[in-house]
Backbone bond lengths (Angstrom), bond angles and torsions (degrees), N, CA, C in turn:
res aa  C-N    CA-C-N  psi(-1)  N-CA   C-N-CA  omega(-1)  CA-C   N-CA-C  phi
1 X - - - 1.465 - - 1.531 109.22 -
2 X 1.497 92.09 123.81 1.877 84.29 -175.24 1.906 113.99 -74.48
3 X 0.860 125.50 -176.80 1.595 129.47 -161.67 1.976 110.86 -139.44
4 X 1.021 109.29 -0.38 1.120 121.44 166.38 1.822 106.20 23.32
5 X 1.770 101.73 80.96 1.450 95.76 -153.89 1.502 68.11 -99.89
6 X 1.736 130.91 -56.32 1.374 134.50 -164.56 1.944 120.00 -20.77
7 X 1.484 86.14 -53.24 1.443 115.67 -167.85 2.142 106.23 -67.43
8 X 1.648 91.84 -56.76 1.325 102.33 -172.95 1.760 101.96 -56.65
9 X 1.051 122.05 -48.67 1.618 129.00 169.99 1.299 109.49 -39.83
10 X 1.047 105.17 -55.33 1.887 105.51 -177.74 1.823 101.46 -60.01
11 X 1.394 118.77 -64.47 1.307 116.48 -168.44 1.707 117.90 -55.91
12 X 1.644 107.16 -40.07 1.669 96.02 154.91 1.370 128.55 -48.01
13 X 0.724 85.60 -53.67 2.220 98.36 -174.19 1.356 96.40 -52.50
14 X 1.468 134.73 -34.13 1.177 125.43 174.69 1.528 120.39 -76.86
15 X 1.655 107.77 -49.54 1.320 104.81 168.54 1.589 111.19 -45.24
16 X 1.131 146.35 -33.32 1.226 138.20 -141.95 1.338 89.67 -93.19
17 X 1.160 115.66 -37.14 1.514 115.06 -161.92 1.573 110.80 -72.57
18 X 1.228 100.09 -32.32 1.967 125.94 -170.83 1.600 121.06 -102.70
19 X 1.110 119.80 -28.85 1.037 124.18 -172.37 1.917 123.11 66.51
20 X 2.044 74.39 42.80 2.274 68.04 -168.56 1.473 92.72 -102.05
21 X 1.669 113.68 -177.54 1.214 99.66 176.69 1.935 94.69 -100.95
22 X 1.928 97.56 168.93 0.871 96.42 173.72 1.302 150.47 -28.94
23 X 1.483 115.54 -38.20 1.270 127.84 171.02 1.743 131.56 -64.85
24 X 1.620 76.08 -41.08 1.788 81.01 166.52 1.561 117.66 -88.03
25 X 1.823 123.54 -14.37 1.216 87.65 -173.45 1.661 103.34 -93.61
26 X 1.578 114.87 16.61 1.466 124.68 -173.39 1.365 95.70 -77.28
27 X 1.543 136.44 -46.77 0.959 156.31 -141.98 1.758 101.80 -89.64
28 X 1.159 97.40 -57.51 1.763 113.61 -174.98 1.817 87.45 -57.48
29 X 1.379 120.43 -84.82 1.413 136.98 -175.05 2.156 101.86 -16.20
30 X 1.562 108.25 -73.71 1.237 111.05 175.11 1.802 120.98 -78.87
31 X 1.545 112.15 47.55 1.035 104.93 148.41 1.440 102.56 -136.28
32 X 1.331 120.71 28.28 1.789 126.90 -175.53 1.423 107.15 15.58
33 X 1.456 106.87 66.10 1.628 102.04 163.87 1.318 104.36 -149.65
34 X 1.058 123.88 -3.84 1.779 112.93 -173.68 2.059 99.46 -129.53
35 X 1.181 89.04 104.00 1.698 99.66 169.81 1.271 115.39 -67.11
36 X 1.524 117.41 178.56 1.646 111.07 -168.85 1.648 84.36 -75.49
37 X 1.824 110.30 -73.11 1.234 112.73 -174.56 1.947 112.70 -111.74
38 X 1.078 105.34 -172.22 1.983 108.73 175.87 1.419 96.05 -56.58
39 X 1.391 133.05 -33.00 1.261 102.13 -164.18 1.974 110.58 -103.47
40 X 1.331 97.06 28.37 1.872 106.27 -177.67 1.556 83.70 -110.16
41 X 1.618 104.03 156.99 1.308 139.70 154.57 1.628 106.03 -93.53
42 X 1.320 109.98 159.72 1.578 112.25 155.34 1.327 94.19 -72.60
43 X 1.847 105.24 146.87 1.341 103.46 159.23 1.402 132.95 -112.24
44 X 1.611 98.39 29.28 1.512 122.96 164.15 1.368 117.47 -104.59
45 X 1.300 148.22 116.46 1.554 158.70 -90.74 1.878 82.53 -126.09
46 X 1.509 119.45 -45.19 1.248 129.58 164.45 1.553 133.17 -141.87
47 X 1.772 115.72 -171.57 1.530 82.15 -167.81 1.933 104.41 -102.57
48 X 0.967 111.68 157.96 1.552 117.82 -172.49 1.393 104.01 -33.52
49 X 1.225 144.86 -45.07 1.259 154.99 -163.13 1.784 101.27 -58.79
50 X 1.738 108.53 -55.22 1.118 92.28 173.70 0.908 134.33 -102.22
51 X 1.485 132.04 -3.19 1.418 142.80 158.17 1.779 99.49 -46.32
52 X 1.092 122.66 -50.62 1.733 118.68 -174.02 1.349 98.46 -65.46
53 X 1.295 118.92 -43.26 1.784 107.82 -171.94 1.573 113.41 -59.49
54 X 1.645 107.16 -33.61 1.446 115.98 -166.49 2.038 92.64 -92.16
55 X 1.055 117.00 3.76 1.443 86.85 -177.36 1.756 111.18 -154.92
56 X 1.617 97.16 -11.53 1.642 109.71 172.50 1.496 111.35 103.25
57 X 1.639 98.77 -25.53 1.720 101.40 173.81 1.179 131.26 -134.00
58 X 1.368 129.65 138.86 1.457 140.64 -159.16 1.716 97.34 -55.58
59 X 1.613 101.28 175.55 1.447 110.12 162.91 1.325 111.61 -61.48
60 X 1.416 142.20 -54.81 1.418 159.29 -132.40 1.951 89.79 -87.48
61 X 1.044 109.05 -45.56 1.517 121.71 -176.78 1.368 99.01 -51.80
62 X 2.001 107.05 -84.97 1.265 115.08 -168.57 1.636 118.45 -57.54
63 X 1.732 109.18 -9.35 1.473 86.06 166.41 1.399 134.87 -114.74
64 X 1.499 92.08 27.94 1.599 109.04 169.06 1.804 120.61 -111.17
65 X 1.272 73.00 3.08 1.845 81.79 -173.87 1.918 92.23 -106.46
66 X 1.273 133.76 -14.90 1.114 148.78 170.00 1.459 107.70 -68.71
67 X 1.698 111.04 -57.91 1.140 110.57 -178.66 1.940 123.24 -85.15
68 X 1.413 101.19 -3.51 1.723 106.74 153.77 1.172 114.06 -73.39
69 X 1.384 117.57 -35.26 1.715 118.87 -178.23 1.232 103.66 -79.27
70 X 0.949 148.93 20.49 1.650 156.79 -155.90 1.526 117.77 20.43
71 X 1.524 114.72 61.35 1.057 111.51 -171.06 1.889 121.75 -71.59
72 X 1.576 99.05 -16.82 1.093 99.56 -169.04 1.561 122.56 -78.66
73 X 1.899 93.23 21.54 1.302 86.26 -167.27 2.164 96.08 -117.53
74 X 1.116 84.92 -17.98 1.897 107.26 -175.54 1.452 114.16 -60.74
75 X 1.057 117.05 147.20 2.044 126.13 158.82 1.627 98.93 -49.16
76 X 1.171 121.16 157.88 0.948 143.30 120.38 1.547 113.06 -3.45
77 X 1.273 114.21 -94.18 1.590 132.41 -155.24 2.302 89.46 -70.41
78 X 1.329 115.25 -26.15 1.827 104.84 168.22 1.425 99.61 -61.13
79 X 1.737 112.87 -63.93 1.593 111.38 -169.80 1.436 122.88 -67.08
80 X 1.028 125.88 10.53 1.775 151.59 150.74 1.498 111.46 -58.35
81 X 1.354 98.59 -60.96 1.460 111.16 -158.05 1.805 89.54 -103.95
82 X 1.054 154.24 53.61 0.659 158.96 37.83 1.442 160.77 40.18
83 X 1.546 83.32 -101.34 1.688 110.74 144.38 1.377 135.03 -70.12
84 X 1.193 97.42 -22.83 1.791 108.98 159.73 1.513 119.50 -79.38
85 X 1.373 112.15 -4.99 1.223 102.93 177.76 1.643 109.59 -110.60
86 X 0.918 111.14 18.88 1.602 125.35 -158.23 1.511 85.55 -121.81
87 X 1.296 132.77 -52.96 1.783 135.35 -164.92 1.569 88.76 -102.23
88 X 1.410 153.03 -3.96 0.880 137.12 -164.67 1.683 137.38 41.74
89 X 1.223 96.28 29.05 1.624 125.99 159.72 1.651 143.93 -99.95
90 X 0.751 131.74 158.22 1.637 137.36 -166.76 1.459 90.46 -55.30
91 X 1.561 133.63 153.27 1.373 134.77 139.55 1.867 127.52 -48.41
92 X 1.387 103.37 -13.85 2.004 95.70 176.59 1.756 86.08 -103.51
93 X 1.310 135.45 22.30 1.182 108.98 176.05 1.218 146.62 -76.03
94 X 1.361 165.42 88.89 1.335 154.37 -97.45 1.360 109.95 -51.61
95 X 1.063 134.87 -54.11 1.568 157.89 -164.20 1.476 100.75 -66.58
96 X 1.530 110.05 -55.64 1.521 113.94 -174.78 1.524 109.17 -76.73
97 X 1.186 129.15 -24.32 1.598 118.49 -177.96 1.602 81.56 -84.50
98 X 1.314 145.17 -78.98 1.361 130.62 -153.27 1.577 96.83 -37.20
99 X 0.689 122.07 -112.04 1.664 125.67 -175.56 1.510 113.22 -7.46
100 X 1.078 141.93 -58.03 0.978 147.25 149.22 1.356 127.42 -4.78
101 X 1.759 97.32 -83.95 1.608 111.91 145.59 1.773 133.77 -30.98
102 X 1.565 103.78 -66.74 1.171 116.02 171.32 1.512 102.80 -29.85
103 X 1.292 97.93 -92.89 1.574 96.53 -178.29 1.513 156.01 -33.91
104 X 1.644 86.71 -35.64 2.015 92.09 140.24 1.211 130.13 -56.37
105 X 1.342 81.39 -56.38 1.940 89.45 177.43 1.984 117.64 -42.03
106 X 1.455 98.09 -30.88 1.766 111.10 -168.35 1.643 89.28 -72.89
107 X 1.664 114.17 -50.29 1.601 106.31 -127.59 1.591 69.18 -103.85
108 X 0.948 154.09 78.89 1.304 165.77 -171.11 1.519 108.85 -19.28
109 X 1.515 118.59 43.07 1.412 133.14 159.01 1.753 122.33 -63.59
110 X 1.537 97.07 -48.82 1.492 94.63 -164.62 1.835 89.04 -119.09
111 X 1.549 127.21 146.32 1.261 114.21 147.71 1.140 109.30 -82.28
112 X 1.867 113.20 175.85 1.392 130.99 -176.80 1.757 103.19 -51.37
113 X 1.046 130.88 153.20 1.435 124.20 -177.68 1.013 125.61 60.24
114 X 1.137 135.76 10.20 1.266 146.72 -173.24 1.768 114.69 -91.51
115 X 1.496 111.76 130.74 1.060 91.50 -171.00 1.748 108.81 -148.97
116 X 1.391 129.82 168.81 1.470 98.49 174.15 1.197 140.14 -31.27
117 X 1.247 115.30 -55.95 1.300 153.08 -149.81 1.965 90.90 -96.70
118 X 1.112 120.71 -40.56 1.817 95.33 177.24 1.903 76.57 168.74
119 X 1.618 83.64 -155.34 1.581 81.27 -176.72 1.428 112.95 -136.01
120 X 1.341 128.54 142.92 1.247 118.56 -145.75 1.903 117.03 -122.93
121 X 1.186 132.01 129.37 0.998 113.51 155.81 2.170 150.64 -130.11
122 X 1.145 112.30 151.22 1.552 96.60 -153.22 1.638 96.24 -101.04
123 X 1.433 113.87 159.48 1.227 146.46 -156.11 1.768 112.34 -139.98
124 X 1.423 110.53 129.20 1.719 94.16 176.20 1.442 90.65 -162.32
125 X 1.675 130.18 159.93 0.634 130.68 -132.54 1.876 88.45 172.73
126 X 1.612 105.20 112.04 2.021 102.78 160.98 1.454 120.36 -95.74
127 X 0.640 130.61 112.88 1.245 137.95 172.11 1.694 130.90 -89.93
128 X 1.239 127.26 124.52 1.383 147.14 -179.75 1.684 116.21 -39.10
129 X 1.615 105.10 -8.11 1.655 85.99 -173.42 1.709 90.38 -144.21
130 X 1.615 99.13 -172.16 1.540 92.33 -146.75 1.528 94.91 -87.98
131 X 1.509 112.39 -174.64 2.004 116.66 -175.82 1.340 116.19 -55.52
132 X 1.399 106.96 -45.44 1.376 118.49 -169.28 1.887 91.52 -50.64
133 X 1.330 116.66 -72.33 1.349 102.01 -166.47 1.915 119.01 -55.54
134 X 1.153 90.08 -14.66 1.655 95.73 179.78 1.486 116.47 -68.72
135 X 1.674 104.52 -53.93 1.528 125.69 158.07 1.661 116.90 -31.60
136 X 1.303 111.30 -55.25 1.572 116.79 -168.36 1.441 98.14 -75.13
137 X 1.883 113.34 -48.34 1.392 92.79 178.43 1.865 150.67 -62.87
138 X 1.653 101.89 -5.13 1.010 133.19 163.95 1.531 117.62 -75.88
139 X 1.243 124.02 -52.31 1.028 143.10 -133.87 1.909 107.81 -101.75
140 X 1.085 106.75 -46.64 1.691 145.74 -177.01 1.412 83.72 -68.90
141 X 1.302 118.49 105.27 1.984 111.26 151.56 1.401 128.68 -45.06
142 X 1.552 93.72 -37.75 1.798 88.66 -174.49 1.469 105.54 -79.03
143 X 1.096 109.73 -32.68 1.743 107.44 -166.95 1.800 102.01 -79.74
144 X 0.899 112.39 -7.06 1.877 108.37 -160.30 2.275 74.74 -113.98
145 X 0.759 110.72 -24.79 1.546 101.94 -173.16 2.254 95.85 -63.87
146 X 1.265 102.01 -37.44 1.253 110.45 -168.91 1.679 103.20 -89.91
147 X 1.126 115.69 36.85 1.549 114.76 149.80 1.300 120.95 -175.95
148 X 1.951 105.76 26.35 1.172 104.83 -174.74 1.382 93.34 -147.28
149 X 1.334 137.21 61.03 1.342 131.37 -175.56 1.767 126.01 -24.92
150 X 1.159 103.40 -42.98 1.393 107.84 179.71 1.762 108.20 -78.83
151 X 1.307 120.92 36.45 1.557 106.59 -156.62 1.275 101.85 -79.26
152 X 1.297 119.15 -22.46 1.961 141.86 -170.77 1.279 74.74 -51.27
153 X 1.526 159.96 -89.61 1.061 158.93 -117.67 1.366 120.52 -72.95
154 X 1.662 104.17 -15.85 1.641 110.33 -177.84 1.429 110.43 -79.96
155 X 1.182 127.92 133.84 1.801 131.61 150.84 1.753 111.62 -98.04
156 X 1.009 105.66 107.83 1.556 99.59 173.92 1.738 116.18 -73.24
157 X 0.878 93.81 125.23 1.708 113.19 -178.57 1.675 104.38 -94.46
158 X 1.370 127.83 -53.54 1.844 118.39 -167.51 1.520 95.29 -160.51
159 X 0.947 133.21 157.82 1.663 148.39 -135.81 1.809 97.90 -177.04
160 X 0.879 97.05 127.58 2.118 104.53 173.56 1.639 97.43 -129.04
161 X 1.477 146.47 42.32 1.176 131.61 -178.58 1.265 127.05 -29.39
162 X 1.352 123.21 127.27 1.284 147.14 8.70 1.720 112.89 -93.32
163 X 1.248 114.30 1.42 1.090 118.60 -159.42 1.962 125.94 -89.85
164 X 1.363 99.13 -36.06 1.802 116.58 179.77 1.338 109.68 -157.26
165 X 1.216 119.54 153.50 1.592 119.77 -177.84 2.291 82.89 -144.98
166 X 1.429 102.97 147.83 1.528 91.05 166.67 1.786 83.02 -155.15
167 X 1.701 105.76 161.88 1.406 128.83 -119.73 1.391 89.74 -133.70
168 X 1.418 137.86 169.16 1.429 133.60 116.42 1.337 115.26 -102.46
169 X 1.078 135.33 135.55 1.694 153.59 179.53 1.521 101.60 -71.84
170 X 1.064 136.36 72.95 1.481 165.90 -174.38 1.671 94.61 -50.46
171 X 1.203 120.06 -25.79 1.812 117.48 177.33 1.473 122.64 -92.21
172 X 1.335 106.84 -15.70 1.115 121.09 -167.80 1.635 115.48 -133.57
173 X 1.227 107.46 -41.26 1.675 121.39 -157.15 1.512 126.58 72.82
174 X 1.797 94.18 19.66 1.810 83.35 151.19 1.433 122.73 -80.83
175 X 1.537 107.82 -166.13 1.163 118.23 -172.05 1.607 116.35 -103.04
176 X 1.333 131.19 149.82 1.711 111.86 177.15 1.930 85.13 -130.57
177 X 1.171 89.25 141.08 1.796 96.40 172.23 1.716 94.85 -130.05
178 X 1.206 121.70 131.99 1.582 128.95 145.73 1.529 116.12 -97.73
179 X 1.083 107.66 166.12 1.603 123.87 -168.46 1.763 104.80 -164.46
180 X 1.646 100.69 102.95 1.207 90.48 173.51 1.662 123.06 -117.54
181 X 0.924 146.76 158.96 1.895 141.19 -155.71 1.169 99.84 -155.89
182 X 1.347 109.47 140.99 1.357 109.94 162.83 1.765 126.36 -88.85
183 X 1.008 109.50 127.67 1.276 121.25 -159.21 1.964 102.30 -87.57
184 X 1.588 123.44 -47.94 1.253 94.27 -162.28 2.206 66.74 -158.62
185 X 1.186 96.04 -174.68 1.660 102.80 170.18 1.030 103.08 -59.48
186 X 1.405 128.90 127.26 1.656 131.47 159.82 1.552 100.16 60.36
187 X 1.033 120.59 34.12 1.682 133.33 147.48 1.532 130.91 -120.08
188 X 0.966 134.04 130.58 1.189 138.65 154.01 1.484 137.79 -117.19
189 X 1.494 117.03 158.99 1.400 102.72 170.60 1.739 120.71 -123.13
190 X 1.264 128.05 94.60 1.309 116.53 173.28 1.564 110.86 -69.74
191 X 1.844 94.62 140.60 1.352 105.92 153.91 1.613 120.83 -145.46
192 X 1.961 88.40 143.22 1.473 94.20 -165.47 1.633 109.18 -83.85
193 X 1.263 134.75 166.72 1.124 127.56 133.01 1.860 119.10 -140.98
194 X 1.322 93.38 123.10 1.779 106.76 179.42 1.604 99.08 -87.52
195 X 1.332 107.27 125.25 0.983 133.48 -176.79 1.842 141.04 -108.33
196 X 0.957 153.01 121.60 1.546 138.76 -160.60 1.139 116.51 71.21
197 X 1.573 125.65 34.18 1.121 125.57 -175.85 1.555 137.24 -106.62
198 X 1.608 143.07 106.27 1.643 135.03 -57.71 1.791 85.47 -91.91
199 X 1.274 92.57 -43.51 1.609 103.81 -164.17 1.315 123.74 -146.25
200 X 1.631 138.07 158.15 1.656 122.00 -174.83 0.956 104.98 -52.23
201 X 1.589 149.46 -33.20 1.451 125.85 175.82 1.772 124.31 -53.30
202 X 1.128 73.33 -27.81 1.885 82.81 177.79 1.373 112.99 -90.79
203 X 1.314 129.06 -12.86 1.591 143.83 179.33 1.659 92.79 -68.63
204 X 1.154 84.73 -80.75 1.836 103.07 171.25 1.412 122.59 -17.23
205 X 1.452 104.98 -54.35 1.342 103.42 -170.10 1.618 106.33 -81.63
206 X 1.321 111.95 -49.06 1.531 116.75 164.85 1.881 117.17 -24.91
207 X 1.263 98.02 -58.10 1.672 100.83 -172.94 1.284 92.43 -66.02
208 X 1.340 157.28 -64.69 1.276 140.21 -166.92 1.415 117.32 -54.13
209 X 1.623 128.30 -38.64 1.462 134.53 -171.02 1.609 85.83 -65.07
210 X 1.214 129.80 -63.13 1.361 149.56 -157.53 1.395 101.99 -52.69
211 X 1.558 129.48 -53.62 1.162 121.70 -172.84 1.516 117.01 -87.35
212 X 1.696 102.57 -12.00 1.630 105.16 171.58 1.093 127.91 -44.88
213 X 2.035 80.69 -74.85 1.472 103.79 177.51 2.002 132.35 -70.32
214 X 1.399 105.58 1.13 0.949 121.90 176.67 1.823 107.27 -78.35
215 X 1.273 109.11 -53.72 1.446 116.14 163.00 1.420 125.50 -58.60
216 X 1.636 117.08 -29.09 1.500 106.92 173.95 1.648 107.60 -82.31
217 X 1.468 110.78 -0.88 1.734 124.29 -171.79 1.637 82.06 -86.50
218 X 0.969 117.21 -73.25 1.637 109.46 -175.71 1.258 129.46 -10.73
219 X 1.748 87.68 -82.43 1.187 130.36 163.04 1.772 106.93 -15.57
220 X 1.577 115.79 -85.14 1.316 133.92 165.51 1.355 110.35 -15.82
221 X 1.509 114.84 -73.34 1.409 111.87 -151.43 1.375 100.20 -92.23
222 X 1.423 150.36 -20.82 0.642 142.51 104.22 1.647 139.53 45.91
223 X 1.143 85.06 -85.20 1.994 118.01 -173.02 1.727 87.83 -85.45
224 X 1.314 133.84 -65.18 1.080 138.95 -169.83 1.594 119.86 131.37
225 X 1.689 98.31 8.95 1.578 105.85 -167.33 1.395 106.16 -73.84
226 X 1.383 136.29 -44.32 1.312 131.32 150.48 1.755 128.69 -50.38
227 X 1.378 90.59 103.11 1.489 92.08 175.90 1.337 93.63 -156.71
């Protein structure tokens, strides 16, 4: 009989935080959509419903059959390969990194964003006017200086106009990638992601710069003050 210690760990840590009872914060947890607060992720990659469709077994399953294999003691890239040998798929395969992930995230190996390479976080933002102006406002020093205070810090490395621009983080040596799409006529949606960044204190601070200045970017083009 499995013991579903992985899972039960996660749902305390939530109760504690919330004050729900077990049932609901089991419930909230396996439908990966409701964080404790704005600044939590789920730390399940998806919600139980479709992880079983895509693989035959619930969260509670795969993370007791993880923790018989002694996952809590493995890399990353062992409990990959792993799980790929269990679904009979590659280790980068969609199914196998969620699970993978998930399960750090439970057995308190990996935080949310966390990643080999540093820890990462994403930013997005629709905006009212078309790429091209989104493009320039990124892209343009003077105009990206006026809604991104720290812009001195960017080195541009490769540019695809209208489509991606990506950065080096000149304070640190993370990474910045944009991605911009057009969303509808005279809409778009940029999204950021800061990348290689040392530790959650620095995750942290990233998602706040990110969602600031993403709103005074709005804001800007928007109104018409960027031009």
């Amino acid at each position: 009989m499995t013991r579903q210690k992985s899972f039960k760990r996660l749902v305390r840590a939530r109760m504690a935080k919330t004050g729900e009872s077990y049932t609901t914060a089991r419930r909230q947890l396996l439908s990966a959509t409701t964080p404790v607060s704005r600044a939590d992720q789920p730390a399940l990659v998806t919600t139980d419903e479709r992880i079983r469709e895509r693989t035959g077994l619930g969260w509670e399953m795969w993370f007791d059959l993880l923790d018989e294999a002694g996952g809590l003691n493995l890399p990353h890239r062992e409990i990959a390969r792993w799980v790929a040998g269990k679904l009979d798929l590659q280790p980068l395969a969609w199914n196998v990194q969620a699970i993978a992930t998930s399960y750090e995230r439970a057995r308190g190996i990996r935080d949310v964003g966390e990643h080999p390479d540093g820890f990462s976080v994403n930013a997005s933002r629709t905006i009212a006017v078309p790429v091209e102006q989104v493009y320039d406002a990124v892209l343009d020093p003077a105009l990206r200086g006026r809604w991104l205070p720290e812009a001195g810090l960017l080195r541009e490395r490769q540019a695809t106009r209208p489509k991606s621009a990506h950065f080096d983080w000149a304070g640190d040596e993370s990474r910045l990638h944009v991605y911009i799409r057009v969303k509808e006529t005279d809409k778009s949606v940029i999204t950021i992601e800061h990348a290689r960044l040392t530790d959650a204190a620095a995750r942290d601070q990233a998602k706040r710069l990110w969602g600031r200045c993403l709103a005074d970017l709005k804001t800007a083009l928007e109104s018409g003050e960027l031009r």
